[in-house]
DRENDO-1510 file (C-alpha; in Angstrom, 1 decimal, always signed):
<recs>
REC; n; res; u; v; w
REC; 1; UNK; +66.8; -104.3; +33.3 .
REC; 2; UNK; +65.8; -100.8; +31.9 .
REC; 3; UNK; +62.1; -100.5; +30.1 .
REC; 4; UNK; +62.6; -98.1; +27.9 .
REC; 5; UNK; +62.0; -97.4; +24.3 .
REC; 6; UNK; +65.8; -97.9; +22.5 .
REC; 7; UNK; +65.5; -94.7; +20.6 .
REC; 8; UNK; +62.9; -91.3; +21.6 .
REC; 9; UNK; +62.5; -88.3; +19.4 .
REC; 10; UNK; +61.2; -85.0; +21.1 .
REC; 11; UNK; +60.4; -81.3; +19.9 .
REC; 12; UNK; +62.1; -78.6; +21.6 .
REC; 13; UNK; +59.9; -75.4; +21.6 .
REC; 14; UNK; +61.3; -72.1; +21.7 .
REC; 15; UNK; +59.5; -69.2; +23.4 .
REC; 16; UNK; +59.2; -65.1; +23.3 .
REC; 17; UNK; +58.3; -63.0; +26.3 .
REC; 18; UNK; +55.4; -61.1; +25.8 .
REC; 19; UNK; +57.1; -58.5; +28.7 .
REC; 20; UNK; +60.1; -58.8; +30.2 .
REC; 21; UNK; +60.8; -56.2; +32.9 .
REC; 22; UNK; +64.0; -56.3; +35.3 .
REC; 23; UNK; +63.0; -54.9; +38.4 .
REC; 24; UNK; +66.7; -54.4; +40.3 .
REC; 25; UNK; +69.8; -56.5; +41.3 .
REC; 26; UNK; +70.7; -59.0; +43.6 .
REC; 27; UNK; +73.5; -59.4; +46.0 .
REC; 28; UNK; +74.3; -62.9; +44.3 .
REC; 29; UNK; +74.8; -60.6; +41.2 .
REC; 30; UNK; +72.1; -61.9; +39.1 .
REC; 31; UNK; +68.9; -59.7; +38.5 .
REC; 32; UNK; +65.2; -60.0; +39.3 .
REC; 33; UNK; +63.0; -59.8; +36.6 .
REC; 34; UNK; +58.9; -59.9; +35.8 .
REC; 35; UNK; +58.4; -61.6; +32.5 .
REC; 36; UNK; +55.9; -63.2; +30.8 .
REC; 37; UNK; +56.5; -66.5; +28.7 .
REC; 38; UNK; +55.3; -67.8; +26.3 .
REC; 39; UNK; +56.0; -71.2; +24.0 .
REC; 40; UNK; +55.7; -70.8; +20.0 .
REC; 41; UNK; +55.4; -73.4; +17.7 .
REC; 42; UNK; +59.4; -72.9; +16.1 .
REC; 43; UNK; +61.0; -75.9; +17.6 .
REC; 44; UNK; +64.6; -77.8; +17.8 .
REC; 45; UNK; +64.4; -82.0; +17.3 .
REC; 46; UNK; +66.4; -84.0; +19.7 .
REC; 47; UNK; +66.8; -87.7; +19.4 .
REC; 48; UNK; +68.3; -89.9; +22.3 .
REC; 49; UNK; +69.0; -93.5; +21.2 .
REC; 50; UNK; +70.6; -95.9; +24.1 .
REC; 51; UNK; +74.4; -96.0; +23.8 .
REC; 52; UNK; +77.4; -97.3; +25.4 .
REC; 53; UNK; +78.3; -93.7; +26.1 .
REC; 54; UNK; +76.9; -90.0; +26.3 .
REC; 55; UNK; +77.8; -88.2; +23.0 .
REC; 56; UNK; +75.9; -85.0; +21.0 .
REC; 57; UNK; +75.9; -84.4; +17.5 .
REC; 58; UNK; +74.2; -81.5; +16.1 .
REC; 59; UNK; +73.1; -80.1; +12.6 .
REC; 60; UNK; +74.1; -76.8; +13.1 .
REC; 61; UNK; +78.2; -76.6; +12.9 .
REC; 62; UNK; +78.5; -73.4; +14.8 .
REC; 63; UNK; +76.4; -74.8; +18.0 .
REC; 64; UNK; +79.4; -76.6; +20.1 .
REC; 65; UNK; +79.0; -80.1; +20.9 .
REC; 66; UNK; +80.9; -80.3; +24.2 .
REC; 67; UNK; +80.8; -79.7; +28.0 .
REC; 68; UNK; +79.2; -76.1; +27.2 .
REC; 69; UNK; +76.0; -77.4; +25.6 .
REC; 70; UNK; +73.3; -77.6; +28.3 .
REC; 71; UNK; +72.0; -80.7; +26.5 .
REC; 72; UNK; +75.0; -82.4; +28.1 .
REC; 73; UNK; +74.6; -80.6; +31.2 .
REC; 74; UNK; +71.4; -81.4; +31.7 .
REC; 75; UNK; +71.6; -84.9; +30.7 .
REC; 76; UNK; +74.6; -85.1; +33.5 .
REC; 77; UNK; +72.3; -83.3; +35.8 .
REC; 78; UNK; +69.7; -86.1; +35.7 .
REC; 79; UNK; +72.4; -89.5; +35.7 .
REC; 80; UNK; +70.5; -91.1; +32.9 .
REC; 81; UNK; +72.4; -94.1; +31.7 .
REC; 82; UNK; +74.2; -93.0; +28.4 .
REC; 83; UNK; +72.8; -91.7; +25.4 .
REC; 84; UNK; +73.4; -90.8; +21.9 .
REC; 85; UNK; +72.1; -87.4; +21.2 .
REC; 86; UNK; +70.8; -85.6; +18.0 .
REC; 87; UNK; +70.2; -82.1; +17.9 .
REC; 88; UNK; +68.3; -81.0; +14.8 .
REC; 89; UNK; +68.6; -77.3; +15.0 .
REC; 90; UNK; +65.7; -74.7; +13.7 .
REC; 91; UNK; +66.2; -72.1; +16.6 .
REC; 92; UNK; +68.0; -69.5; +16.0 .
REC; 93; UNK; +71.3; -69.5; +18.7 .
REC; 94; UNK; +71.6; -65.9; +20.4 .
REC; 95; UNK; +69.0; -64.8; +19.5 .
REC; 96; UNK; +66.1; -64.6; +22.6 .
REC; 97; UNK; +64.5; -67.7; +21.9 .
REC; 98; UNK; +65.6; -69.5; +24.7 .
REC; 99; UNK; +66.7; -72.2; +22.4 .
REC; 100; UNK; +69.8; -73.8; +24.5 .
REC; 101; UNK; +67.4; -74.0; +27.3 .
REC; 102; UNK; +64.4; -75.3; +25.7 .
REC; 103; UNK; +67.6; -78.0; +24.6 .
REC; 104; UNK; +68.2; -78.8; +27.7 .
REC; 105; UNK; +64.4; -79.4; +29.3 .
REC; 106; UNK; +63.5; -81.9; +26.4 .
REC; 107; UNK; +66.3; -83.3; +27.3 .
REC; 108; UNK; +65.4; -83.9; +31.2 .
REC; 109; UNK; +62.2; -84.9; +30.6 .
REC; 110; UNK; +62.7; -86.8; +27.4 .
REC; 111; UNK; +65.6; -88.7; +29.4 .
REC; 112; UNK; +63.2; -89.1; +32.9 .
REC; 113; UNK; +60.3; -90.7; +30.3 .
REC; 114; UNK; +62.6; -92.6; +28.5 .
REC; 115; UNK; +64.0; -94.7; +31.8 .
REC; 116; UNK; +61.6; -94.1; +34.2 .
REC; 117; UNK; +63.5; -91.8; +36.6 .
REC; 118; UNK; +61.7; -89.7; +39.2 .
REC; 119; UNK; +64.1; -87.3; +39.9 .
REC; 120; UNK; +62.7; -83.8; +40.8 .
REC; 121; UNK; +63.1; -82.1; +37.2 .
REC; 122; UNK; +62.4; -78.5; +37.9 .
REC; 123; UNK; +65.1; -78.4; +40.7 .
REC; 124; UNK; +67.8; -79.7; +38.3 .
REC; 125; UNK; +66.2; -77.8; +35.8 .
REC; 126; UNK; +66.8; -74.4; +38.2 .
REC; 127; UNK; +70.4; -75.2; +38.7 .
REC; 128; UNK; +70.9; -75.4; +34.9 .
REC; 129; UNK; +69.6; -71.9; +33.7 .
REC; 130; UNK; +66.9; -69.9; +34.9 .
REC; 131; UNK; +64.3; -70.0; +32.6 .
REC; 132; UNK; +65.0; -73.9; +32.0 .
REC; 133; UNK; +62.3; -74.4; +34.5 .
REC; 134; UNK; +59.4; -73.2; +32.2 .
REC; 135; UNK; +60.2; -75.2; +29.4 .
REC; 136; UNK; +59.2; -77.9; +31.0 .
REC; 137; UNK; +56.2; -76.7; +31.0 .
REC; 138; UNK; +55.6; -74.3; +28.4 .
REC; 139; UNK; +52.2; -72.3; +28.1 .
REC; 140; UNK; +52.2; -68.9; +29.1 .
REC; 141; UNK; +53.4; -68.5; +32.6 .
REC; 142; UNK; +54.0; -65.4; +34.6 .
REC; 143; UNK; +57.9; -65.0; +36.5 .
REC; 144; UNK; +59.7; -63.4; +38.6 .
REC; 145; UNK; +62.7; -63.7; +40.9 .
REC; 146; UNK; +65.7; -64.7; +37.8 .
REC; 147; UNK; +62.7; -66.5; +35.7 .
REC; 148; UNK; +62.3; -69.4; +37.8 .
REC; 149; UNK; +59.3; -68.6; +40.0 .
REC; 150; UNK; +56.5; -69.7; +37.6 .
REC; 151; UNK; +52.7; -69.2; +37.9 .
REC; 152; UNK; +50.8; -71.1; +34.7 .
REC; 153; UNK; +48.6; -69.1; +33.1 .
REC; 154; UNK; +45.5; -70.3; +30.9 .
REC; 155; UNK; +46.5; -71.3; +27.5 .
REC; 156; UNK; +45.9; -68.5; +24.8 .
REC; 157; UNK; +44.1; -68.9; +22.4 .
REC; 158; UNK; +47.0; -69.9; +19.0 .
REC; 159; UNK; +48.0; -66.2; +18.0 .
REC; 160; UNK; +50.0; -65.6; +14.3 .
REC; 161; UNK; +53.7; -64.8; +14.8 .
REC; 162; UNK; +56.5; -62.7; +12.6 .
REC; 163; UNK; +60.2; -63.5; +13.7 .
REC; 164; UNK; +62.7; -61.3; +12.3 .
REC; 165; UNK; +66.2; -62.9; +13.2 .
REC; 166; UNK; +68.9; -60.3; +12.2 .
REC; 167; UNK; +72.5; -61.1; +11.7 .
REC; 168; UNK; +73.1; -59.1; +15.0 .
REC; 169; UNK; +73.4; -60.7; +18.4 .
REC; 170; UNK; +73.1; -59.4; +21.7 .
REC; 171; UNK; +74.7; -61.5; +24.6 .
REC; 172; UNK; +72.5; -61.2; +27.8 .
REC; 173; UNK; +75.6; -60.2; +30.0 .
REC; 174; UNK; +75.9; -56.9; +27.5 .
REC; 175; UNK; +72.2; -56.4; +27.8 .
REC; 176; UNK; +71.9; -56.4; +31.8 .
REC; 177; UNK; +75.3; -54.1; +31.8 .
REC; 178; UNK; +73.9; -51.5; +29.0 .
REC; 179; UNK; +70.6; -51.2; +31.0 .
REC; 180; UNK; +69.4; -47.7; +31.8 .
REC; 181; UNK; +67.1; -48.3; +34.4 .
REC; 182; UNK; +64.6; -50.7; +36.2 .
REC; 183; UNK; +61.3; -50.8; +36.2 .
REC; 184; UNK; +58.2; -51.6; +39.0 .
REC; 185; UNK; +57.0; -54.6; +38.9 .
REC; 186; UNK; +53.0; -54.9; +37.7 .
REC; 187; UNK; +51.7; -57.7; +39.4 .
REC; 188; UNK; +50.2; -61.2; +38.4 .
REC; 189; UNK; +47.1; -60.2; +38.3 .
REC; 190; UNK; +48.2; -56.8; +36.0 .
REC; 191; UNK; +48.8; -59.5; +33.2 .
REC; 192; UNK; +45.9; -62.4; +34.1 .
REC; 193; UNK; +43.7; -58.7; +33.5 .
REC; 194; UNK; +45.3; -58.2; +30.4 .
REC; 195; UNK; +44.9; -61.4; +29.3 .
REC; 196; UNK; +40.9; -61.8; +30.1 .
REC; 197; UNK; +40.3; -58.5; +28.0 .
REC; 198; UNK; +42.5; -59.8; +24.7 .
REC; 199; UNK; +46.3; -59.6; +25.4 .
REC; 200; UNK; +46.9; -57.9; +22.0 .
REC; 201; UNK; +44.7; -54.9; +23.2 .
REC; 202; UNK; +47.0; -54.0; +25.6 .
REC; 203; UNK; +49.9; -53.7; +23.6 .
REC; 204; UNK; +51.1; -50.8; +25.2 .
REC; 205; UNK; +51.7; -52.2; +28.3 .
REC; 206; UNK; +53.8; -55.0; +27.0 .
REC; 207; UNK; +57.7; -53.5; +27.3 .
REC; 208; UNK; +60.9; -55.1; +27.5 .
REC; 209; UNK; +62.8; -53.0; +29.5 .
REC; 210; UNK; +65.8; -54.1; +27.1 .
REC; 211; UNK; +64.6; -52.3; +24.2 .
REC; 212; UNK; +65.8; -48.9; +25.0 .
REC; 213; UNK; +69.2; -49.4; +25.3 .
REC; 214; UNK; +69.8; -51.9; +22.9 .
REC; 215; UNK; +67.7; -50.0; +20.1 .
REC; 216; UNK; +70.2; -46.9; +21.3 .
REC; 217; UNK; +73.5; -49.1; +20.7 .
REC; 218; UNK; +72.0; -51.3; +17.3 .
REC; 219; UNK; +69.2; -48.5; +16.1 .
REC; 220; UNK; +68.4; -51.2; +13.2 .
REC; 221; UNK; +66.9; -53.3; +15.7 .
REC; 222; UNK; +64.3; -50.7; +16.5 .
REC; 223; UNK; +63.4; -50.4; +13.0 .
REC; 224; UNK; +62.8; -53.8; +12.5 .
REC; 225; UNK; +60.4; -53.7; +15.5 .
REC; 226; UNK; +58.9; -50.7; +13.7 .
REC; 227; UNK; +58.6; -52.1; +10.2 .
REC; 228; UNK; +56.6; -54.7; +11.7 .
REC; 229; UNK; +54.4; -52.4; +12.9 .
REC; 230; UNK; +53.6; -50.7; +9.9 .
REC; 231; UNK; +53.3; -53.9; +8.6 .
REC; 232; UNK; +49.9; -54.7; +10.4 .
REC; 233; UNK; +51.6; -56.1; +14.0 .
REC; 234; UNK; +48.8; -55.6; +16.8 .
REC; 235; UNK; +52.2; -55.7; +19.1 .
REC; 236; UNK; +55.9; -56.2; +18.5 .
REC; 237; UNK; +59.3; -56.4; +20.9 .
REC; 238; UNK; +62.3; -58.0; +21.0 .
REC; 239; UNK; +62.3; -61.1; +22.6 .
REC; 240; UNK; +64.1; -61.5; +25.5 .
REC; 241; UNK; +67.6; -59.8; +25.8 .
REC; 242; UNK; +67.5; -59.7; +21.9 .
REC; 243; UNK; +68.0; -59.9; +18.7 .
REC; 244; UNK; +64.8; -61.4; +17.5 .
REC; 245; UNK; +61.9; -59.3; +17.0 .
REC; 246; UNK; +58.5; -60.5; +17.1 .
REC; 247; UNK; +55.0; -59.3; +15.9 .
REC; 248; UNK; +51.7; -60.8; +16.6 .
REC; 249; UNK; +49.4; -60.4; +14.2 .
REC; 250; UNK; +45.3; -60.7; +14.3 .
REC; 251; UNK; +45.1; -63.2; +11.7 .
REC; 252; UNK; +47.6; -65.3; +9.8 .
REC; 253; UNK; +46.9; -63.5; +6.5 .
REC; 254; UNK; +48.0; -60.2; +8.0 .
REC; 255; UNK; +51.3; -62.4; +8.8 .
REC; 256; UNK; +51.5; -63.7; +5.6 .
REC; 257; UNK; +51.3; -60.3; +4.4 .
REC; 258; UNK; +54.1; -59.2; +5.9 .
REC; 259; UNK; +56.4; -62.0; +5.8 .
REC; 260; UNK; +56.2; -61.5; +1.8 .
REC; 261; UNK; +57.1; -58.1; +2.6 .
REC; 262; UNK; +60.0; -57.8; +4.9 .
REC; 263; UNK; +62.5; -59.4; +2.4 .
REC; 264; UNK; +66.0; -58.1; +3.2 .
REC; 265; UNK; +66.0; -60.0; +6.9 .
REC; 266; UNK; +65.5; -63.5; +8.0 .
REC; 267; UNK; +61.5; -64.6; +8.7 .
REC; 268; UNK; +59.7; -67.3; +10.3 .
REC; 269; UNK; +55.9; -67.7; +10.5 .
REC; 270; UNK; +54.8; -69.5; +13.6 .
REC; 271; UNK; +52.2; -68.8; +16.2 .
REC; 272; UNK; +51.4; -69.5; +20.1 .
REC; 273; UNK; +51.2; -72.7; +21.7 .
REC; 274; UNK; +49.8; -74.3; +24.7 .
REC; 275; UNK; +51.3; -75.9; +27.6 .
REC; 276; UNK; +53.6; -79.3; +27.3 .
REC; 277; UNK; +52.2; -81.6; +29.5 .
</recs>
């Protein structure tokens, strides 16, 4: 008999990279990178409710509801007995959020709670996308290799956040083709220094290698990251492979300040958040 609750409800954080340098390609055709993650308070909502079979609905029409969601995937990955799934959507899809794979580590480890399984979750996470594996854990974590290779970092103290989500998207395989170099790679202990002496001090040093040629190809896109900026932002960058811009501000007021602002492009206040578990 299974002991489990008949219906769970779980958030489903997204993330930003605070750097996110590729460092050179492999022969399986995938790249290495050196990132740095980090969880933010925007979240999904998935519900799981016992069922006679596995099915996903979701509240966002565009966001396909088939063998191509990785909620599925994961939740095939893991063999759970079968589930009705409800995806509450608040992440913006395609947009460097990491949204789809956050989806799909709530779902593993909402599904492993929820029956008692001990399968090893980060090795199905691994197989499912490579930076699935951190949102299992969330925090700030360092990576390498494709963004699987984690090292937890101490939590950060909660930091204000700007997201500007333009109407743009950048798919990751156009990102990794349009790229116009790599980059060295600075080291663990470059970032756990950066880090003791107050992250937002080192702004600087905390590139996405993406940047330059997207921000060649969709110019608006480095704008935004400049308005934000002028705005007060200790630091902005595009998250990820793009489109989202982020700033991190000193205080929420300075936030709030620009949020009112920046009208003519989507917003969303949210800050840092801790590890998971």
């Amino acid at each position: 008999m299974l002991r489990c609750a008949p219906v769970m409800k779980v958030p489903s954080y997204a993330k930003i990279n605070w750097a996110l340098r590729v460092v050179g390609k492999r022969a399986d055709g995938y790249h290495d990178i050196e990132t740095l993650f980090q969880t933010i308070s925007l979240h999904d909502t998935l519900t799981f409710e016992r069922s006679k079979r596995l099915s996903l609905t979701c509240s966002e029409p565009s966001i396909p509801v088939d063998e191509t969601n990785l909620v599925l995937r994961a939740a095939k990955a893991l063999g759970s007995p079968p589930v009705a799934i409800r995806l509450e959507k608040r992440i913006p899809a395609g947009g460097g959020l990491g949204g789809g794979s956050s989806n799909a580590a709530a779902t593993l480890a909402a599904l492993a709670k929820m029956f008692d399984l001990r399968d090893p979750l980060h090795e199905i996470a691994s197989k499912i996308g490579s930076d699935v594996p951190f949102f299992l854990q969330g925090g700030t974590a360092y990576a390498i290799g494709r963004g699987e290779a984690l090292t937890s970092l101490p939590d950060l103290p909660s930091i204000p956040l700007l997201l500007l989500v333009p109407q743009q998207r950048v798919s990751t395989a156009e990102a990794y083709a349009t790229l116009n170099r790599f980059s060295p790679v600075l080291g663990i202990g470059q970032y756990q220094s950066m880090i003791d002496h107050g992250l937002l001090d080192h702004a600087a040093e905390l590139v996405n290698d993406f940047e330059e040629s997207i921000f060649e190809r969709l110019p608006e896109l480095g704008r935004l990251k400049e308005r934000l900026l002028e705005h007060g932002a200790a630091w902005a960058a595009m998250s990820g492979s793009g489109s989202t811009l982020v700033g991190a501000f000193r205080k929420p007021v300075q936030r709030d300040k620009a949020a009112a602002q920046i009208t003519d492009v989507q917003t969303i206040a949210c800050e840092t958040i801790g590890q998971l578990t």
